[in-house]
C-alpha positions as CSV (number, residue, x, y, z in Angstrom):
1,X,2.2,13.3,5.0
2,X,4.9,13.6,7.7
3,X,4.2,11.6,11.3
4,X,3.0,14.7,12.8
5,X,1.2,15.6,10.2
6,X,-0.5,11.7,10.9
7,X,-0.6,12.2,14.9
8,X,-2.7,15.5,14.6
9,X,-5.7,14.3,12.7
10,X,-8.6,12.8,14.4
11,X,-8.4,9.4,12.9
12,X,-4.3,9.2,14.0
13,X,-4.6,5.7,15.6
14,X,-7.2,4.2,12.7
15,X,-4.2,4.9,10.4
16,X,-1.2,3.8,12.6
17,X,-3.4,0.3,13.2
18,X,-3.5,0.3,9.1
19,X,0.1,1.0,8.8
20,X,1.0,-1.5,11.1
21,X,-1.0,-3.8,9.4
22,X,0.3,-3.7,6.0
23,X,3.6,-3.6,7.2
24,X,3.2,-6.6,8.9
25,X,1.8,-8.3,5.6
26,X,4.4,-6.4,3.5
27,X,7.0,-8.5,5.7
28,X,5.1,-11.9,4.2
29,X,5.9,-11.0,0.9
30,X,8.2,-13.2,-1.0
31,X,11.0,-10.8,-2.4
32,X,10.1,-10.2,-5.7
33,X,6.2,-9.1,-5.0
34,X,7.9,-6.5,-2.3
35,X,10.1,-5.9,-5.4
36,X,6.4,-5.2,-7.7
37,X,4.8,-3.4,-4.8
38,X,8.2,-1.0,-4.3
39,X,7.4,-0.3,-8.2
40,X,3.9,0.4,-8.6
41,X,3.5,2.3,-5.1
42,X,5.3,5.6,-6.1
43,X,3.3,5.4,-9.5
44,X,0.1,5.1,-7.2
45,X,1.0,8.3,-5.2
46,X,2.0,10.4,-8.7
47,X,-1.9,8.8,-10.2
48,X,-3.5,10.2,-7.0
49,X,-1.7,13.6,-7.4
50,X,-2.2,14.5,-10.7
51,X,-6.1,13.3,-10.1
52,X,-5.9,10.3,-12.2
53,X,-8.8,8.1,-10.5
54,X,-8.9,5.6,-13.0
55,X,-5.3,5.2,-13.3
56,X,-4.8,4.9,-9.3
57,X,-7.5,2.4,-8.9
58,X,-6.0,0.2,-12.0
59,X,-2.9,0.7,-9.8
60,X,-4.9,-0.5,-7.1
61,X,-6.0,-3.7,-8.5
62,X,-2.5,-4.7,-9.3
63,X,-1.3,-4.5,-5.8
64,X,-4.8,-6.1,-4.6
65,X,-3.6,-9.0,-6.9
66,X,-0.3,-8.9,-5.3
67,X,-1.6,-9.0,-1.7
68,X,-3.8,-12.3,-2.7
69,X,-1.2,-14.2,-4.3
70,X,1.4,-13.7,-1.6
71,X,-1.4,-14.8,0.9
72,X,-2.3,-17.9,-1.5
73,X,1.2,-18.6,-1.6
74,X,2.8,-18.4,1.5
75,X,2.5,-22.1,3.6
C-alpha cells in the first residue's frame, strides 16, 4: 500500500500512530532481532497474500515473541 494510498482511507492517522509506533520499538531492537524481524516480515506479507491464515498468524507469534524479548531485554 503506497502513502497515498494510506492518506486516503478513513483510518489514515490510526495507521500512521501505529507506524510510528513500531518504528519507534523497531529502533529498540538489538541488531540481530531487527535482523529476524527483516526475515520473517516479507514471509508474513507473501502468507497474507496467498490467504494462508494459519501460516501468517504462526508468523505472527514469532515476531510477538521477538517484540517481548527485546522489551525483556533491553535495560
Amino acid at each position: 500500500m503506497s502513502t497515498s494510498q494510506v492518506a486516503a482511507t478513513p483510518d489514515a492517522a490510526g495507521v500512521e500512530e501505529e507506524l510510528a509506533e513500531f518504528r519507534l520499538h523497531l529502533t529498540t531492537l538489538a541488531p540481530v532481532q531487527r535482523r529476524i524481524l527483516s526475515v520473517l516480515m516479507p514471509r508474513l506479507v507473501a502468507l497474507d497474500e496467498k490467504g494462508d491464515v494459519n501460516g501468517a498468524l504462526a508468523i505472527l507469534e514469532q515476531v510477538r515473541g521477538i517484540l517481548w524479548e527485546g522489551r525483556l531485554t533491553r535495560h
